[in-house]
C-alpha positions as CSV (number, residue, x, y, z in Angstrom):
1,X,20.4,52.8,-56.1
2,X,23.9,51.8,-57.4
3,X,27.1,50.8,-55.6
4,X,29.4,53.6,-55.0
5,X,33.1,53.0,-56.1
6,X,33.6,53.2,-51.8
7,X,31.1,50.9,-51.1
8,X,32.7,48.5,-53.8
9,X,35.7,48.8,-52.2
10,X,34.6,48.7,-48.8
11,X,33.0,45.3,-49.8
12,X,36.7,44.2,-50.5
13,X,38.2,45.2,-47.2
14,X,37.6,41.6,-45.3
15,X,40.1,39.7,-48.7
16,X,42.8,43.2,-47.7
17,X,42.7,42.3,-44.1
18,X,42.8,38.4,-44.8
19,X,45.3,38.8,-46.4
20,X,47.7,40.8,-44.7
21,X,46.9,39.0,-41.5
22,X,48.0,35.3,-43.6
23,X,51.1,37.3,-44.5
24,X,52.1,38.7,-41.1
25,X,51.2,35.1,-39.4
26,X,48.2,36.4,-37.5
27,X,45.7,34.8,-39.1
28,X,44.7,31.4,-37.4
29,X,45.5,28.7,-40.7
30,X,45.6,25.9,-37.2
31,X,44.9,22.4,-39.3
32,X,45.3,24.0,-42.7
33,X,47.9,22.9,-45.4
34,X,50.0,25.5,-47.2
35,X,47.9,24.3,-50.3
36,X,44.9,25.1,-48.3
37,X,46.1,28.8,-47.0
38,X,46.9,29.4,-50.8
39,X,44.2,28.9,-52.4
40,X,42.4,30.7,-49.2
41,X,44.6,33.3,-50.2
42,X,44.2,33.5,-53.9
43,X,40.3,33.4,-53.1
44,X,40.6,36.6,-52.0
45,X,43.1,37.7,-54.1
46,X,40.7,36.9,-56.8
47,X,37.9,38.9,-55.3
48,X,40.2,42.1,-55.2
49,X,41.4,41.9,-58.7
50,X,37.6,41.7,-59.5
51,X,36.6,45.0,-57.8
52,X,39.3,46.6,-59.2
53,X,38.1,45.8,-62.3
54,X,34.7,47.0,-62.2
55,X,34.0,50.1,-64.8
56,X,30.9,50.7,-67.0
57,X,30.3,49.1,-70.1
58,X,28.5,52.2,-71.3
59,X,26.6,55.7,-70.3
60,X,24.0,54.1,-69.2
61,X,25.4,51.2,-67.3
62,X,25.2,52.5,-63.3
63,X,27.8,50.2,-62.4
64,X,30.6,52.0,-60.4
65,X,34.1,53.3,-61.8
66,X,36.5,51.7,-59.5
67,X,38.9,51.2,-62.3
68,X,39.3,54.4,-63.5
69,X,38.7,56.0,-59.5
70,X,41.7,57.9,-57.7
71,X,44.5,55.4,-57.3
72,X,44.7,57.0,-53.8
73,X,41.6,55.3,-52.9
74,X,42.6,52.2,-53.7
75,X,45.9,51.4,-52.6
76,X,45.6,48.9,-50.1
77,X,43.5,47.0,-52.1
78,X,46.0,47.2,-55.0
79,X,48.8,46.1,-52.3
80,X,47.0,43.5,-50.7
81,X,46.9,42.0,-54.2
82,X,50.4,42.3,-54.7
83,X,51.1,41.1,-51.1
84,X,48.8,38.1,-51.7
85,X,50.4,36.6,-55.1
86,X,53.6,37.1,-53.3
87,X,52.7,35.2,-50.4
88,X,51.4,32.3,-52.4
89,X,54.5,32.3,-55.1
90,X,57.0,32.0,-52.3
91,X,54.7,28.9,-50.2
């Protein structure tokens, strides 16, 4: 059986939570570099933009529609994304 566009996104909710916590200073980064917590960060950031992207290629593709889904469901995966290339362009 196919992925549901909530499982998708479910699969994505570690890289929201990863990232937020790196943001707020939560996250234990003990013997990283900034260079390391970035691309940590952008690992993850990468993985959301991904998911977002997923869509069909045609009818019979069974992949899941999270880019055309609600934006409602998807908003804090769409603002941990934003969060996370903020975070890295300002360390």
């Amino acid at each position: 059986m196919a992925q549901t566009v909530t499982e998708c996104l479910a699969a994505g909710t570690d890289s929201v939570t990863l990232i937020d916590a790196v943001k707020a200073g939560t996250h234990d980064v003990e013997g990283m570099t900034q260079a390391e917590i970035n691309e940590m960060v952008q690992r993850n950031v990468d993985h959301l933009s991904t998911i977002l992207l997923y869509e069909p290629e045609d009818a019979s593709d069974e992949t899941p529609n999270v880019a055309g889904a609600a934006s409602s469901k998807k908003t804090t995966h769409v603002a941990a994304v934003t969060t996370g290339t903020d975070y890295i362009a300002a360390n």
